[in-house]
PDB file of N, CA, C and O in Angstrom:
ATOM      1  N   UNK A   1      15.202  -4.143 -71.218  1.00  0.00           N
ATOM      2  CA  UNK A   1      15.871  -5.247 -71.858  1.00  0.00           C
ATOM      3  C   UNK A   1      16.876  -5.873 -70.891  1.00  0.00           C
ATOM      4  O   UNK A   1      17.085  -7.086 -70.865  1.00  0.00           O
ATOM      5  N   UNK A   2      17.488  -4.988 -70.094  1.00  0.00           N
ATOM      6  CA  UNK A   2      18.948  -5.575 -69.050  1.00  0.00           C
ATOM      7  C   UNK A   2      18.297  -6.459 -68.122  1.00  0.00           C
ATOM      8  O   UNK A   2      18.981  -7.235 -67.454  1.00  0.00           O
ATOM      9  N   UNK A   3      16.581  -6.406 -67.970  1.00  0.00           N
ATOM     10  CA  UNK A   3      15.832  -6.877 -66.390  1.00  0.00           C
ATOM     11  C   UNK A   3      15.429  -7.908 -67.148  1.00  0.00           C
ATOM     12  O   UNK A   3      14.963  -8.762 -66.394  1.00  0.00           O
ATOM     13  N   UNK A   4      15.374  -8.288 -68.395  1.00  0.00           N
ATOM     14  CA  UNK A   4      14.882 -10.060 -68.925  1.00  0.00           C
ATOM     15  C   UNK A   4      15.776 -10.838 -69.638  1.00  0.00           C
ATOM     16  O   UNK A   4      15.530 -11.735 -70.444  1.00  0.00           O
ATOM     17  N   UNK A   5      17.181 -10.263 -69.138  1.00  0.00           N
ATOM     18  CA  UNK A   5      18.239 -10.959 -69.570  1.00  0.00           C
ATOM     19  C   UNK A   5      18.904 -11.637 -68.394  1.00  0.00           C
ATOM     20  O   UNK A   5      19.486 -12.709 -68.230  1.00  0.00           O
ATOM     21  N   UNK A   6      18.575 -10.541 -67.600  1.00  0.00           N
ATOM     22  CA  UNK A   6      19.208 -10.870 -65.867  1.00  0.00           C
ATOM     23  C   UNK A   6      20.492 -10.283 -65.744  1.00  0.00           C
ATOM     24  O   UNK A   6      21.051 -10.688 -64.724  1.00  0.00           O
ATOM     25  N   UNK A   7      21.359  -9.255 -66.583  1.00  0.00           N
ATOM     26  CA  UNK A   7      22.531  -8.887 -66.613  1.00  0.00           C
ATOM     27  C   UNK A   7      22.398  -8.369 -64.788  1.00  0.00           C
ATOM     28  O   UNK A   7      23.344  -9.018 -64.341  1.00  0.00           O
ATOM     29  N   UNK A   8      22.093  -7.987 -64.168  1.00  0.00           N
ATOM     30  CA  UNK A   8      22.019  -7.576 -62.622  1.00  0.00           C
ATOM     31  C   UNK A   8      21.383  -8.573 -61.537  1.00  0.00           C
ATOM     32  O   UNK A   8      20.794  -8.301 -60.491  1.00  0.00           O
ATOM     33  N   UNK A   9      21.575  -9.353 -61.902  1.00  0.00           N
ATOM     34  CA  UNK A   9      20.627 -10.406 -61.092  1.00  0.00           C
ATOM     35  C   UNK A   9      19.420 -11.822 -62.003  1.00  0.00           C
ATOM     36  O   UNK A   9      18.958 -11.730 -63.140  1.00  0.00           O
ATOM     37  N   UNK A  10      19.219 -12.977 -61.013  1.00  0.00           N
ATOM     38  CA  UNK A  10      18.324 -13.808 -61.555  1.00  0.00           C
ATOM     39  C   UNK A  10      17.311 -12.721 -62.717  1.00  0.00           C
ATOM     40  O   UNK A  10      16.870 -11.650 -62.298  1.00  0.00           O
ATOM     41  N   UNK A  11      17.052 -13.184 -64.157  1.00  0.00           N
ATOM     42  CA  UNK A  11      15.852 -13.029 -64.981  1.00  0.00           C
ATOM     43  C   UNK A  11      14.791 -13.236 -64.413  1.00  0.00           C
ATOM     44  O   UNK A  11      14.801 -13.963 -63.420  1.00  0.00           O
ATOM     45  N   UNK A  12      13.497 -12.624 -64.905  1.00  0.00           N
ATOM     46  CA  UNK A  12      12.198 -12.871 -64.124  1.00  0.00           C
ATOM     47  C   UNK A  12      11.925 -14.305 -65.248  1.00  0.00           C
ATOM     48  O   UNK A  12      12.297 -14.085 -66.400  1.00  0.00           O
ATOM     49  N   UNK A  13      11.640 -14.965 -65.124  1.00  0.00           N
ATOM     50  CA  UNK A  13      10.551 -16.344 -65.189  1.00  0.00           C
ATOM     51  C   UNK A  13      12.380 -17.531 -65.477  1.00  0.00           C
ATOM     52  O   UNK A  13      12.408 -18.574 -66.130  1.00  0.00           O
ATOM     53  N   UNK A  14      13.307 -17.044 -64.934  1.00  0.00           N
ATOM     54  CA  UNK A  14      14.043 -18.207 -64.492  1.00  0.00           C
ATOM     55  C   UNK A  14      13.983 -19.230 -63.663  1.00  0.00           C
ATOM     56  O   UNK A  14      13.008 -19.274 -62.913  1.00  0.00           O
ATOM     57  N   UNK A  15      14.701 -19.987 -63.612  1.00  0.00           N
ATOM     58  CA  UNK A  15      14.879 -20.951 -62.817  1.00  0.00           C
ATOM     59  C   UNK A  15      16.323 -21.685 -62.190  1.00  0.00           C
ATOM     60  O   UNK A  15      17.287 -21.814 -62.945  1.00  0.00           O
ATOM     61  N   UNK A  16      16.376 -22.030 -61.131  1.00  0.00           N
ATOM     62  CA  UNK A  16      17.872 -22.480 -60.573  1.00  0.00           C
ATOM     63  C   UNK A  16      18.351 -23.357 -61.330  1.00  0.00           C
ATOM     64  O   UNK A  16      17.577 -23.900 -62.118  1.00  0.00           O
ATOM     65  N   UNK A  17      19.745 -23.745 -61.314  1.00  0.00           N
ATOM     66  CA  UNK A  17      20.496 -24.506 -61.851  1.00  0.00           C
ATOM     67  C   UNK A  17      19.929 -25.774 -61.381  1.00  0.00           C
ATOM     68  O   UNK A  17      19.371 -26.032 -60.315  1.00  0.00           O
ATOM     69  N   UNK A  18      20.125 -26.333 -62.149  1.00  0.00           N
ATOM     70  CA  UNK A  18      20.244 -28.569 -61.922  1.00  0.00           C
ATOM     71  C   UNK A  18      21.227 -28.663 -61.045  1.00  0.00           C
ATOM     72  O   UNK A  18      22.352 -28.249 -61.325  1.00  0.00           O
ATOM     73  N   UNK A  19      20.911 -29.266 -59.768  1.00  0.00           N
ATOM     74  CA  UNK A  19      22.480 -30.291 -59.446  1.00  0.00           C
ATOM     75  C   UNK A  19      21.937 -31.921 -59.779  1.00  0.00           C
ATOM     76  O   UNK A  19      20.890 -32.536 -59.575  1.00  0.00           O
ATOM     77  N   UNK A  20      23.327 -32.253 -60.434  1.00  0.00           N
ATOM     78  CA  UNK A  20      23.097 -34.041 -60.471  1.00  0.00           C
ATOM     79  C   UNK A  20      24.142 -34.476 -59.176  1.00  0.00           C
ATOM     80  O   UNK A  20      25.233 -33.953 -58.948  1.00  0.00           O
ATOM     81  N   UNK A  21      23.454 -35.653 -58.345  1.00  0.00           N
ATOM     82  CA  UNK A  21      24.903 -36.355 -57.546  1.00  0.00           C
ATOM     83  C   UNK A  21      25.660 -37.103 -58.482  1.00  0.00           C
ATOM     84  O   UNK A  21      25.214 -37.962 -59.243  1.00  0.00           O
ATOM     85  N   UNK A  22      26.570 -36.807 -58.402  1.00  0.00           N
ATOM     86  CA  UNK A  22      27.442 -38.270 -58.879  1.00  0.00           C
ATOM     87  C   UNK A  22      28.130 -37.806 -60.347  1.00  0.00           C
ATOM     88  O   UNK A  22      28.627 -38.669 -61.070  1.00  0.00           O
ATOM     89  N   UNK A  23      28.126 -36.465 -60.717  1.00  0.00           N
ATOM     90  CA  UNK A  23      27.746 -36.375 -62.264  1.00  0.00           C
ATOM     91  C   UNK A  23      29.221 -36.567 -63.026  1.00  0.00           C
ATOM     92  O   UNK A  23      30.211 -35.919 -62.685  1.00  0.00           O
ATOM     93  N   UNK A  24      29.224 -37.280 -63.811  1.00  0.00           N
ATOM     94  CA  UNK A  24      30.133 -37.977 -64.642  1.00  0.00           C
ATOM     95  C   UNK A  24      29.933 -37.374 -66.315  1.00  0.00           C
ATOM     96  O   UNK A  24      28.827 -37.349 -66.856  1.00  0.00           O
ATOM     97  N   UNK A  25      31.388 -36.843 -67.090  1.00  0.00           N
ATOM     98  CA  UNK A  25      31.086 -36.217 -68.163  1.00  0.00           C
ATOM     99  C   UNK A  25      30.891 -37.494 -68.993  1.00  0.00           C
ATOM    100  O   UNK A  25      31.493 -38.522 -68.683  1.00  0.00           O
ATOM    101  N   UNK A  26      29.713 -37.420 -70.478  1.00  0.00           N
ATOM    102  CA  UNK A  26      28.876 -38.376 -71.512  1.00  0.00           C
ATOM    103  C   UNK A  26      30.142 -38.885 -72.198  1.00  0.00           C
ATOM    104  O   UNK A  26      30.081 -40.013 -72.688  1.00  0.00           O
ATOM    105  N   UNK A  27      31.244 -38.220 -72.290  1.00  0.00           N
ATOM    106  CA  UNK A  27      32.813 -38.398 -73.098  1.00  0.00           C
ATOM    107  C   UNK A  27      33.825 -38.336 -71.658  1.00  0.00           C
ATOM    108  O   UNK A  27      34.001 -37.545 -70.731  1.00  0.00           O
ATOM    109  N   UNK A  28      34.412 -39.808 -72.131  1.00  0.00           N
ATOM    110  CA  UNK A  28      35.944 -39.838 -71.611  1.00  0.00           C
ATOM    111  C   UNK A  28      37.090 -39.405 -72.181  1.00  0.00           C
ATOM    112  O   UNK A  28      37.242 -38.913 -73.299  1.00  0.00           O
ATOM    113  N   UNK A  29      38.111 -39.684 -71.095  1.00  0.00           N
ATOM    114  CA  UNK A  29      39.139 -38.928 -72.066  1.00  0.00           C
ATOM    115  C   UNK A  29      39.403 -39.506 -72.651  1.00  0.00           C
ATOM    116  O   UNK A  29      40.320 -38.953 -73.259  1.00  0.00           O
ATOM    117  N   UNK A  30      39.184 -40.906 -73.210  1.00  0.00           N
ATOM    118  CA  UNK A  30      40.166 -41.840 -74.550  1.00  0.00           C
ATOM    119  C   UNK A  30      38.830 -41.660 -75.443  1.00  0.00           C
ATOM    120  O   UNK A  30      38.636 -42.521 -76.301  1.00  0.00           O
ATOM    121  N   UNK A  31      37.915 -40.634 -75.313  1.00  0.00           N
ATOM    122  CA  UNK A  31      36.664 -40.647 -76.440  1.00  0.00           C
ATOM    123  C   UNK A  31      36.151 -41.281 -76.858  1.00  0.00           C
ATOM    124  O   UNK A  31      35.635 -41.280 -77.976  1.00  0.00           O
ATOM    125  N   UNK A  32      36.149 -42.337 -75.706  1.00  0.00           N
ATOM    126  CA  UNK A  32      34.773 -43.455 -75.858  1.00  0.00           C
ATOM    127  C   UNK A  32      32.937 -42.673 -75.169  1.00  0.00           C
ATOM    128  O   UNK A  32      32.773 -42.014 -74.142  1.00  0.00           O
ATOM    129  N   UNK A  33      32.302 -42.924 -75.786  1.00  0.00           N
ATOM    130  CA  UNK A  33      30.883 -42.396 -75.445  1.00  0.00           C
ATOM    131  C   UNK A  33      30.725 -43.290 -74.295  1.00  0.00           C
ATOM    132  O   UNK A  33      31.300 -44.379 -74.320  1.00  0.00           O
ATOM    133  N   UNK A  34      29.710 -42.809 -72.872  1.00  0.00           N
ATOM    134  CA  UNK A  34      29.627 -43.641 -71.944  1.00  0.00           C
ATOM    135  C   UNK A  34      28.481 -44.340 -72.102  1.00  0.00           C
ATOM    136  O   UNK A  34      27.509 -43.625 -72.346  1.00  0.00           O
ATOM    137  N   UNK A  35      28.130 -46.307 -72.003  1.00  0.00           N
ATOM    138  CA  UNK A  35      27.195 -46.834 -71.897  1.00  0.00           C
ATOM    139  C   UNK A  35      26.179 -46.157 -72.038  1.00  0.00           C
ATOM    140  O   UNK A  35      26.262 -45.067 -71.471  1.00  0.00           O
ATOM    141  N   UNK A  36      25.176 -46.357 -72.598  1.00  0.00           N
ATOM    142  CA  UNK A  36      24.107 -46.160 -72.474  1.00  0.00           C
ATOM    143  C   UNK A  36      23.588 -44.516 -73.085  1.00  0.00           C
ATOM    144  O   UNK A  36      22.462 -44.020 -73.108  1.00  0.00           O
ATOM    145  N   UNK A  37      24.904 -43.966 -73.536  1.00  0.00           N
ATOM    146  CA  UNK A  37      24.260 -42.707 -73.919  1.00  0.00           C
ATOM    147  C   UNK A  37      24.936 -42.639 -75.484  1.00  0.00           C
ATOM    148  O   UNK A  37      25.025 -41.630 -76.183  1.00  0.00           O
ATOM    149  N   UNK A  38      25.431 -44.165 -75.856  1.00  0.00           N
ATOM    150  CA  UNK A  38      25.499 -43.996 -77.309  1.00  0.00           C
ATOM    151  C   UNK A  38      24.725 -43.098 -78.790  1.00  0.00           C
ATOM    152  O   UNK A  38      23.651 -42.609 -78.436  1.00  0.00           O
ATOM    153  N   UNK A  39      24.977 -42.873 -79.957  1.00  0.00           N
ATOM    154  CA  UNK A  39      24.372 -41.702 -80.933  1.00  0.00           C
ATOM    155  C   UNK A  39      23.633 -43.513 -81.190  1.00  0.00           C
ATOM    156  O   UNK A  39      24.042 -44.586 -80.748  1.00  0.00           O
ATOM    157  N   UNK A  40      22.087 -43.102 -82.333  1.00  0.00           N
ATOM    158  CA  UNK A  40      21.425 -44.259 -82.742  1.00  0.00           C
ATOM    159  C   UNK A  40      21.459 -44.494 -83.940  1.00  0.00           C
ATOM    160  O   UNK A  40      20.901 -45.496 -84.388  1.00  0.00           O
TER     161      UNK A  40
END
């Protein structure tokens, strides 16, 4: 169970993290939603 959780290391059928360039949080701090990623 500890070897498909990964508690000692990468899980077997994982995968690396995402990097985004540029990455900007979806909420500002005056809690306006950013362009384009408004709820519908």
């Amino acid at each position: 169970m500890k070897d498909d959780l990964g508690l000692a290391g990468p899980a077997p059928g994982s995968r690396e993290l995402g990097k985004v360039s540029n990455a900007r949080p979806l909420i500002g701090h005056d809690g306006k939603v950013r362009a384009g990623f408004e709820p519908k």
